[in-house]
N, C-alpha and C positions, 0 to 999 in steps of 0.2 A: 504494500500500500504506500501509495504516495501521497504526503501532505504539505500542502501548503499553507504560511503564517503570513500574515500582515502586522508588522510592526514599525512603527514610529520611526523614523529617521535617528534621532538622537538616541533611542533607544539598542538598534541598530550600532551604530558608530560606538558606544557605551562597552555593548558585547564584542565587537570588534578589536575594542584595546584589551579585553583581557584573553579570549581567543580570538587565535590568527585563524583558526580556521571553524568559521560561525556555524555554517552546517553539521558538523564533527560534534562540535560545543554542545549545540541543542540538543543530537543523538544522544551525548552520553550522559548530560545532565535529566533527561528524559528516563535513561537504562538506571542511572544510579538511583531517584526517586521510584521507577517502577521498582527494583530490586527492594530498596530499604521500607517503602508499602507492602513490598509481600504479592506485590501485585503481576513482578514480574519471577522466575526462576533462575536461580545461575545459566544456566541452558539456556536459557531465552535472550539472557542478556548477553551471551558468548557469540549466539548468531546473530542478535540486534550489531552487536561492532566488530563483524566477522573475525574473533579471534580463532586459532585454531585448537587452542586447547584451554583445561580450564585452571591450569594453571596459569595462563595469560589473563583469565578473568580475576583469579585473587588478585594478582598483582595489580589489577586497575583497580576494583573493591578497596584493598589497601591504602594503595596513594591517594584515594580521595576519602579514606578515616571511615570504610565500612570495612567493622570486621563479622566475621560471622561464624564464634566462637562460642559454645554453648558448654555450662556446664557438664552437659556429657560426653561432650568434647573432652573437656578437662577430666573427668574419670578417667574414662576411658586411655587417655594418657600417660596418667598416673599409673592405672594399673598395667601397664605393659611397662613402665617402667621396673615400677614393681618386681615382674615377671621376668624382666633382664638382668633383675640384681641378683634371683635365685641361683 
């Protein structure tokens, strides 16, 4: 699907100083709020910014301060830890 926006000139030129590349910007400002609503899935956002894997999605997640680390994450951690000190 393709969409088109209409926005203000100054608003425009605004976005433009802090991405250089405004189409990009809106894709993944768009992919990061879908993901942190819930609205969108890792998977979804890997093929929204055609990464090829999904460790190229953490790494974008990351650099913009979504982590997606869950305390059973963190168990589950631990105890493999655990499990390697035996």
């Amino acid at each position: 699907m393709q969409l088109n926006l209409e926005l203000p000139e100054d608003v425009v030129h605004g976005l433009e100083e802090k991405w250089k590349d405004l189409p990009r910007g809106v894709l993944e400002s768009v992919a990061l709020e879908g993901y942190r609503s819930g609205a969108l899935t890792q998977e979804q956002v890997r093929r929204m910014l055609g990464y090829g894997t999904r460790v190229e999605v953490d790494g974008f997640l990351k650099q913009h301060g979504v982590f997606d680390y869950t305390m059973t994450d963190l168990e589950h951690d631990r105890e493999t830890l655990r499990e390697l000190d035996d």
